[in-house]
MARVO-795680 format. One record per residue (C-alpha): residue in one letter; x, y, z; residue number from 1. Coordinates in Angstrom, 1 decimal. Layout:
BEGIN
+------+--------+--------+--------+------+
| resn |     xx |     yy |     zz | resi |
+------+--------+--------+--------+------+
|    A |      X |      Y |      Z |  NUM |
...
+------+--------+--------+--------+------+
% end
This chain:
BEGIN
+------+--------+--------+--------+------+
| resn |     xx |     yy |     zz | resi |
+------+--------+--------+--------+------+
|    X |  -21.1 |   -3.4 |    0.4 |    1 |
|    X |  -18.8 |   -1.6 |    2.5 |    2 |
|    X |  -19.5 |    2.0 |    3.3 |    3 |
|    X |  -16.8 |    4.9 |    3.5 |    4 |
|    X |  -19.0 |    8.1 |    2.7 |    5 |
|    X |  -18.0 |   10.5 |    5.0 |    6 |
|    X |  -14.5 |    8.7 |    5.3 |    7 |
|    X |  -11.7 |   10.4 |    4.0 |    8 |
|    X |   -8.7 |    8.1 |    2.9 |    9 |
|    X |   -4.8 |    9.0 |    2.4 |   10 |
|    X |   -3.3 |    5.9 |    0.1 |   11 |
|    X |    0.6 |    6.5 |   -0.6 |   12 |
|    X |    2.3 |    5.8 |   -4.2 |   13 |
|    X |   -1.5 |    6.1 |   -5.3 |   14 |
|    X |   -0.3 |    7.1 |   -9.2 |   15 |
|    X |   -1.2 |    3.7 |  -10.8 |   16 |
|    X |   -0.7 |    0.1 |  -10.0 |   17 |
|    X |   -2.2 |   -1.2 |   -6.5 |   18 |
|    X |   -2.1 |    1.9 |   -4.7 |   19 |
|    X |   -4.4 |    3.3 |   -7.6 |   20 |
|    X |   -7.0 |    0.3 |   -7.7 |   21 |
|    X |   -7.4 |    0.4 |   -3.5 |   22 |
|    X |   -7.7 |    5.1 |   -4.3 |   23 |
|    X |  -10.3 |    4.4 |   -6.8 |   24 |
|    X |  -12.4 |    1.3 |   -5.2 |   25 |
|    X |  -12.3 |    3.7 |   -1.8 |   26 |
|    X |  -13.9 |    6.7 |   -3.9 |   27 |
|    X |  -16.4 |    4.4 |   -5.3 |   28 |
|    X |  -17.6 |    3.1 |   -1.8 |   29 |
|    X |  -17.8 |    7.1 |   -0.9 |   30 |
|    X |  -14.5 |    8.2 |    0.7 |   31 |
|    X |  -12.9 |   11.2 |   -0.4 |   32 |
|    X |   -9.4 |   10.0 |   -1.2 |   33 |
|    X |   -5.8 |   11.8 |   -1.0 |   34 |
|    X |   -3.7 |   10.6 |   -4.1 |   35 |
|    X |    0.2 |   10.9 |   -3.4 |   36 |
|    X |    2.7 |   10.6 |   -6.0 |   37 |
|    X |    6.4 |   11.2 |   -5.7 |   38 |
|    X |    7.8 |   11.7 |   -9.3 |   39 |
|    X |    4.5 |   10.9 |  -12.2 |   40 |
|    X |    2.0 |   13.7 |  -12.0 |   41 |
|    X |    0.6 |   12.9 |  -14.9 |   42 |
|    X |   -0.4 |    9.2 |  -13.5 |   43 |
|    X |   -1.7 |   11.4 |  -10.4 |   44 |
|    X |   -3.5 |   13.5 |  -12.0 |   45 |
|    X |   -5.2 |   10.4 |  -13.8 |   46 |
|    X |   -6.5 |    8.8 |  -10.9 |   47 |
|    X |   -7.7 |   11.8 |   -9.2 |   48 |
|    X |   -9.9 |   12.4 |  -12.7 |   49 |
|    X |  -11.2 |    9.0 |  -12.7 |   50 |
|    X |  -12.1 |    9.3 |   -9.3 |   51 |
|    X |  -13.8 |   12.8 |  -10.1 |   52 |
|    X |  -15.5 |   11.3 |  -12.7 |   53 |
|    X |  -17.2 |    8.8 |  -10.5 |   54 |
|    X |  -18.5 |   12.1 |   -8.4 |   55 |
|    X |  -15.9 |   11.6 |   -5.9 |   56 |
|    X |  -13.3 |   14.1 |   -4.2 |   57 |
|    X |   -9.3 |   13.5 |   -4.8 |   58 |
|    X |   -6.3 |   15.4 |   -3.8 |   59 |
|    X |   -3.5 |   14.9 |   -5.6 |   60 |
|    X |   -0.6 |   16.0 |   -3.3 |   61 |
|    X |    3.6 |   15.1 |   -4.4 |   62 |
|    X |    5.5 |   13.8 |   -1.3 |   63 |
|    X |    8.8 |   11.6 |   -1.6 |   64 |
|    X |    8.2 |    9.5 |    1.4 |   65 |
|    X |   11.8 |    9.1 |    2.0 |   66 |
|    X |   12.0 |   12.7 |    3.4 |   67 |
|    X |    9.9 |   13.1 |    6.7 |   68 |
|    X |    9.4 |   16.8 |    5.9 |   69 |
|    X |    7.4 |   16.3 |    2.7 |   70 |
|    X |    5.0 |   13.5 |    4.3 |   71 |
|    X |    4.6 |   15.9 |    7.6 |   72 |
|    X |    3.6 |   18.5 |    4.5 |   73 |
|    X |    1.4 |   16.1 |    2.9 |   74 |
|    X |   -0.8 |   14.9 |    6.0 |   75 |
|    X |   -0.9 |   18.6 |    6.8 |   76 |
|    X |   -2.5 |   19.5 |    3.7 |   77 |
|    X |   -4.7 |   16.8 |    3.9 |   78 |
|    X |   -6.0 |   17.4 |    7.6 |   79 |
|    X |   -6.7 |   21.2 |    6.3 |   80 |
|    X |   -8.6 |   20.2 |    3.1 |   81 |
|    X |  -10.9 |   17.5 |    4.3 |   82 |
|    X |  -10.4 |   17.9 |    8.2 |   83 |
|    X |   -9.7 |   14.4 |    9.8 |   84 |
|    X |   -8.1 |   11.0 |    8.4 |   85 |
|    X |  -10.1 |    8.2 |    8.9 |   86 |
|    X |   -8.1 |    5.5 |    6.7 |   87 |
|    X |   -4.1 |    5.9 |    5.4 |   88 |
|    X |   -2.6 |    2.6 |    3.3 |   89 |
|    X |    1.0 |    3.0 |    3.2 |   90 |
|    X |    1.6 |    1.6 |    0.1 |   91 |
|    X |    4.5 |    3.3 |   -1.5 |   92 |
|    X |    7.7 |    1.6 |   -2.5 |   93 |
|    X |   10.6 |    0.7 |   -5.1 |   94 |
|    X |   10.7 |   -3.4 |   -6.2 |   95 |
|    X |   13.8 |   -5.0 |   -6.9 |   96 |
|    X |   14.2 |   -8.5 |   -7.8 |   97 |
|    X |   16.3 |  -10.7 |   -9.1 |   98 |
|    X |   19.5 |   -9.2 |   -7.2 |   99 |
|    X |   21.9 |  -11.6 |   -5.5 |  100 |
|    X |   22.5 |  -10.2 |   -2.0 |  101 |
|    X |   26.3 |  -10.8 |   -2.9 |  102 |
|    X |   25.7 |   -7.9 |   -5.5 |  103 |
|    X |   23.6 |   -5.2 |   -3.6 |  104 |
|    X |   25.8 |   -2.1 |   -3.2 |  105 |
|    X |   25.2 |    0.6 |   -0.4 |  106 |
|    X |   23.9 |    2.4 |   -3.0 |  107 |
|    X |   21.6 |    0.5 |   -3.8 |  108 |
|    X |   20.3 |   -0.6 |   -0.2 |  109 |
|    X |   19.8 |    3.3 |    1.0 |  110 |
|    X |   17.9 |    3.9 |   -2.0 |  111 |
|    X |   15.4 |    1.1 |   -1.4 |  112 |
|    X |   15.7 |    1.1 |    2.0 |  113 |
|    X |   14.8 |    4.7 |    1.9 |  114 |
|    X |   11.7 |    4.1 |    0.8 |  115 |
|    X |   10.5 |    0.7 |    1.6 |  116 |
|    X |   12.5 |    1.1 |    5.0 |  117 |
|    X |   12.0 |    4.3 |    6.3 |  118 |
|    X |    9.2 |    5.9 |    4.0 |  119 |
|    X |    7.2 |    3.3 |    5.7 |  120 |
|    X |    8.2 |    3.6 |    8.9 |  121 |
|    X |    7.1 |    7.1 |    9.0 |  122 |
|    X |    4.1 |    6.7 |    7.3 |  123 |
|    X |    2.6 |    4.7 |    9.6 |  124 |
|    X |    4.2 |    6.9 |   12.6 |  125 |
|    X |    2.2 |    9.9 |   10.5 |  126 |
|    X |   -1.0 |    7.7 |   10.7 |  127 |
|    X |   -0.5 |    6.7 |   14.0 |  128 |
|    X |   -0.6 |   10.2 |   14.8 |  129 |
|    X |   -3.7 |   11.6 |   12.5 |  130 |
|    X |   -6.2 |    9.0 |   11.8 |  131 |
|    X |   -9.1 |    9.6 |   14.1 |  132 |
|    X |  -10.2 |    7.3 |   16.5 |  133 |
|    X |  -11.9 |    3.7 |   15.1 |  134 |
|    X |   -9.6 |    4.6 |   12.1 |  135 |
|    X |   -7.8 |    1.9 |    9.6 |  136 |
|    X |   -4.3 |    1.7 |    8.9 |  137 |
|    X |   -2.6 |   -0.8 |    6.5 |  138 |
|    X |    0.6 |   -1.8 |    5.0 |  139 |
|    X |    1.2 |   -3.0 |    1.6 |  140 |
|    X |    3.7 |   -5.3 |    1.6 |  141 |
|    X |    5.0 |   -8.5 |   -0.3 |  142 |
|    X |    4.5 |  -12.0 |   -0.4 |  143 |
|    X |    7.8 |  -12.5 |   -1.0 |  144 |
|    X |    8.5 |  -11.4 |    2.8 |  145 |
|    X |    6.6 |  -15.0 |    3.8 |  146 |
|    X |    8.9 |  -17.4 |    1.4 |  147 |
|    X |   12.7 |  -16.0 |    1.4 |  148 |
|    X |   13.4 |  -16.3 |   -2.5 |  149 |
|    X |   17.1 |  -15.8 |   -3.8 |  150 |
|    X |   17.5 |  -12.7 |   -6.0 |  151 |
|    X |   15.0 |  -11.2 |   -3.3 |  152 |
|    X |   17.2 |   -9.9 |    0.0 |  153 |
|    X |   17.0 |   -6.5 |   -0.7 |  154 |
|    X |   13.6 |   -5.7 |   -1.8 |  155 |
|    X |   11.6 |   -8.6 |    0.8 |  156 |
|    X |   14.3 |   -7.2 |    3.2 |  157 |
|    X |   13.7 |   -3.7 |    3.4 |  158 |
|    X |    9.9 |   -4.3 |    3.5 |  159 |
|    X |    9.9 |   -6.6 |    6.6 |  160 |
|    X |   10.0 |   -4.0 |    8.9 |  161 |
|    X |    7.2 |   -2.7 |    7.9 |  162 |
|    X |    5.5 |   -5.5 |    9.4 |  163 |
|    X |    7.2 |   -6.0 |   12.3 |  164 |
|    X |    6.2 |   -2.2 |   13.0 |  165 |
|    X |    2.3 |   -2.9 |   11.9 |  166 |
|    X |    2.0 |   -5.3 |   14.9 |  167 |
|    X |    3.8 |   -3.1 |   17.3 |  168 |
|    X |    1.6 |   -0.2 |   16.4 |  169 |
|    X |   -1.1 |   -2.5 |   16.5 |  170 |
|    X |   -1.1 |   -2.7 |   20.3 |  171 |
|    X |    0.6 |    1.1 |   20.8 |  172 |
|    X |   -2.6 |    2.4 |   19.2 |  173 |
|    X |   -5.1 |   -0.2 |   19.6 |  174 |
|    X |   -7.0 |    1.5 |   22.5 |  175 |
|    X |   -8.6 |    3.8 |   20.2 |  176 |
|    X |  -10.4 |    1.2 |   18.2 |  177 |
|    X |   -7.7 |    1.8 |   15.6 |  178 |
|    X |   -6.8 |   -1.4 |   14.0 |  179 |
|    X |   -3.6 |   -1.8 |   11.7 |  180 |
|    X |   -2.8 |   -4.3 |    9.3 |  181 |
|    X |   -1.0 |   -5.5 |    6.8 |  182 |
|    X |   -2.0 |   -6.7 |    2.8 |  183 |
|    X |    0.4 |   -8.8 |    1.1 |  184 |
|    X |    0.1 |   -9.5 |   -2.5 |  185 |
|    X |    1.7 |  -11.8 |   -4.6 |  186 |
|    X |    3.1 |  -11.0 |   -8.2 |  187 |
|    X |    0.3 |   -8.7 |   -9.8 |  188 |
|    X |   -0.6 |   -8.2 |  -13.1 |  189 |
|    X |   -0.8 |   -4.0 |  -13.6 |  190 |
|    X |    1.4 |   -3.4 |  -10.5 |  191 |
|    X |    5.1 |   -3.0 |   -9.6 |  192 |
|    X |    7.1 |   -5.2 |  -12.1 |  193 |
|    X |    4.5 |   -6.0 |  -14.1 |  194 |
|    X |    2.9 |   -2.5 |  -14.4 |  195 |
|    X |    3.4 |   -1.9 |  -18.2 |  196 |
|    X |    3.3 |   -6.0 |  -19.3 |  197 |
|    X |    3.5 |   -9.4 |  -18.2 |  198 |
|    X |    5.4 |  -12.4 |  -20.9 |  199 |
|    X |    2.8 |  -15.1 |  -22.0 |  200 |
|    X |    6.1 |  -17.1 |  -20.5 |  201 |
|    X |    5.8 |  -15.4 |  -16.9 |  202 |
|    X |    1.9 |  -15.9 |  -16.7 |  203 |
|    X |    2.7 |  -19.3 |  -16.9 |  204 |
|    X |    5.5 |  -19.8 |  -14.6 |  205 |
|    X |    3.0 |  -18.0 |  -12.1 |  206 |
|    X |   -0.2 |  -19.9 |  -12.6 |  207 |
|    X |    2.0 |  -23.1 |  -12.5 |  208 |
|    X |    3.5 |  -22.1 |   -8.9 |  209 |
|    X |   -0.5 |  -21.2 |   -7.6 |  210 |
|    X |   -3.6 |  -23.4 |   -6.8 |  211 |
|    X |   -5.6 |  -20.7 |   -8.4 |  212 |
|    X |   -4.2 |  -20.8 |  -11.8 |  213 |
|    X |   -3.0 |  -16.5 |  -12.3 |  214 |
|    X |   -1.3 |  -14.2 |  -11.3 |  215 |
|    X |   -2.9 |  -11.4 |   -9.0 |  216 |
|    X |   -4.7 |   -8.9 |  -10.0 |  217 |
|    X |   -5.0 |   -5.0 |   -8.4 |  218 |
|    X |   -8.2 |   -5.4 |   -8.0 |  219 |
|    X |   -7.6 |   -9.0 |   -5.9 |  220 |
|    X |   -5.8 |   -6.3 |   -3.2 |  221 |
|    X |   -8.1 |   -3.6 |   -3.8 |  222 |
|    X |  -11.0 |   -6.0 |   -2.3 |  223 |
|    X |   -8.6 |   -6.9 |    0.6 |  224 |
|    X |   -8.1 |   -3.4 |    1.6 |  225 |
|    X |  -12.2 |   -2.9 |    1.1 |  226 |
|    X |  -12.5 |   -5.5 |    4.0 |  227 |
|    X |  -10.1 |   -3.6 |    6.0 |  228 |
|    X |  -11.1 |   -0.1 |    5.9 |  229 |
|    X |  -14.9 |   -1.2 |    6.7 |  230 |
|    X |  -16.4 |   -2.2 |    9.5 |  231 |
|    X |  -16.5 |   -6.1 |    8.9 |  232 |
|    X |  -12.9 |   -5.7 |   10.3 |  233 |
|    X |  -13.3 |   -3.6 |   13.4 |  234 |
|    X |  -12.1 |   -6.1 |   15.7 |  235 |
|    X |   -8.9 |   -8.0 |   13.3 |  236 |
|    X |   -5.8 |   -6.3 |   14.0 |  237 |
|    X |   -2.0 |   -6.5 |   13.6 |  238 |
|    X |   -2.5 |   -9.1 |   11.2 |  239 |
|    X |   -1.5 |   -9.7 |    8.0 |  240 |
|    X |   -3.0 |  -11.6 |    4.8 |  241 |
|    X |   -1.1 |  -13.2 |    2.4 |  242 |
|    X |   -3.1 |  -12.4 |   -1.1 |  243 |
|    X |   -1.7 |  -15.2 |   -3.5 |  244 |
|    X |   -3.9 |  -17.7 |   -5.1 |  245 |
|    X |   -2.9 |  -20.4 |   -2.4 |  246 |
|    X |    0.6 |  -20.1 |   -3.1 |  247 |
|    X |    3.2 |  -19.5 |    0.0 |  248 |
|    X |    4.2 |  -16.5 |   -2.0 |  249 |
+------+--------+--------+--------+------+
% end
């Protein structure tokens, strides 16, 4: 079992869905664990309990990361309670499917971009910057960045770059033993979308499009972001892993 006692772990958009499974299974293998949250306190709150609950240490802290200022706030605060980094997932984002690209207004690509784009971007800059040395930092992004699906251009879009930068930082950074990597999951029962309920009709259309006949689960990328916070993966880096039943997304 991996070990992260003495680790301390800052997981963006850690509220519910993914982000929350990868807060909680890093608490349970001993890490004290930094739970952001940018609108639902109440969801925060809830994971930092559970985690307590367990005997482990969680801050709750609110930080949009589409505005630098908060996140510089947030890994502040997290540096003074628990005095180093040792493991941030940028996780946070906004999903959007199902949207022609012929329909995306400028509204609506700054708002997702802002997040998914940007919130990213300086998330990982943030990391970059704090983890300590032999640290772990990973990206959450989406299968749907490895198979270009129509209705998907904006959302698969604005989380590409978040790849792109995982491997540059990969070899900016790698020096320090530091590796960075990304996670992508597939379409996830109890995450984005599907957060609240999943159709009996949409189960199917997934299990039919997957070897392994489901959807994901959070706990599927919760065990992929165990591997790469612990020491198994010291030496795998600027990689990504596609976390879909065998699918191609």
């Amino acid at each position: 079992m991996t070990d992260l006692h003495n680790k301390v772990a800052l997981v963006t958009g850690s509220g519910r869905g993914i982000g929350r499974a990868i807060a909680q299974r890093y608490a349970h293998l001993g890490a004290s664990v930094v739970i952001n949250y940018a609108t639902n306190q109440a969801a925060a709150a809830e994971t930092a309990k559970a985690i307590e609950a367990m005997g482990g240490r969680a801050l709750p802290l609110r930080a949009d990361v589409s505005r630098l200022r908060e996140q510089e706030e947030m890994f502040s605060r997290a540096l003074e309670t628990f005095g180093r980094l040792d493991i941030v997932v940028a996780n946070a984002g906004v999903e959007v499917v199902g949207q022609p690209v012929l329909d995306v207004t400028e509204a609506d690509f700054d708002r997702v971009f802002a997040i998914n784009a940007k919130g990213t971007f300086f998330t990982l800059q943030l990391a970059a910057k704090h983890v300590a040395d032999n640290g772990r930092i990973i990206y959450v992004g989406t299968s749907n960045s490895t198979f270009p699906t129509p209705g998907h251009g904006l959302y698969g879009g604005s989380k590409a770059p978040g790849e792109f930068l995982v491997q540059v930082l990969s070899k900016e950074i790698g020096n320090r033993g530091v590796t960075v990597n990304t996670l992508l999951p597939t379409a996830t029962d109890g995450a984005g979308l599907y957060a609240d309920s999943v159709s009996e009709a949409m189960q199917e259309f997934v299990r039919s499009q997957r070897p392994i006949r489901r959807m994901g689960t959070v706990d599927d990328a919760a065990d992929v972001a165990e591997f790469l916070a612990g020491e198994l993966a010291g030496f795998i880096s600027g990689q990504r892993l596609l976390v879909s039943g065998g699918a191609p997304a």
